[in-house]
N, C-alpha and C positions, 0 to 999 in steps of 0.2 A: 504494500500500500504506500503511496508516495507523502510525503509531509509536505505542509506547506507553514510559512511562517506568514503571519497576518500583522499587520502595522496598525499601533491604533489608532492614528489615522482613518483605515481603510476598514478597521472597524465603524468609526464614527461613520463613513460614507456609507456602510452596509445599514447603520439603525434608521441614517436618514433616508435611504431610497425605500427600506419600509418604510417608512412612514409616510413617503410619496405616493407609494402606491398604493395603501392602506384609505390616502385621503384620496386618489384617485378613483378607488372602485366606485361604481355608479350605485350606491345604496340608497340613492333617493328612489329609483325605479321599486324598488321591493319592498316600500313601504308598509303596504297591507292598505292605506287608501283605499275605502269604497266610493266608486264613482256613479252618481245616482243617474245622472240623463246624458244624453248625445252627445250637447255639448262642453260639459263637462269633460268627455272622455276629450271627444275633440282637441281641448286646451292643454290637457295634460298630454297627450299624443303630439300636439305642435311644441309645446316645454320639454319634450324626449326629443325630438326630432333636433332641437337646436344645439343641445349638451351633448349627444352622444359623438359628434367630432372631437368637442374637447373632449371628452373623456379619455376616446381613444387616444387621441396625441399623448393626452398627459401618462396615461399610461404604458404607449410606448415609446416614448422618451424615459422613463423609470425601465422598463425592459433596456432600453441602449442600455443607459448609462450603467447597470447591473452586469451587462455583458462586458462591458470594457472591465470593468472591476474586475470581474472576476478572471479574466485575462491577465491584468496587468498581479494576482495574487499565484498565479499558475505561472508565471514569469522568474518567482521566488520559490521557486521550488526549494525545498532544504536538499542539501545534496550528502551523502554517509562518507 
């Protein structure tokens, strides 16, 4: 199994892109909101419709940035 040595640094950048992506998931969708007539759903269906670009960016741009990370921790490999 290969070891890797972690910076803590690269620690901190690991708690913060949780927490990126953590505030990124779309949990306003899963409410449990009941929506009583048409257009109700309507407005909340045009309110999804708007956010789920962002969301996706914001969520992968926390996928990039994870990726590099953990590239640049696989870079440090400990060596015997």
């Amino acid at each position: 199994m290969k070891r890797y040595i972690i910076t803590e640094k690269q620690l901190d950048e690991l708690k913060k892109l949780l927490e990126r992506y953590e505030e990124g998931l779309p949990t306003r969708y899963c409410g449990g909101s009941a929506v009583d007539d048409l257009e109700a759903a309507q407005d909340l269906i045009d309110e999804m419709e708007e956010s789920v670009e962002k969301d996706w960016n914001s969520l992968f741009e926390t996928w990039r940035d994870l990726k590099f990370l953990i590239e640049d921790v696989e870079g440090q490999e400990e060596r015997k």
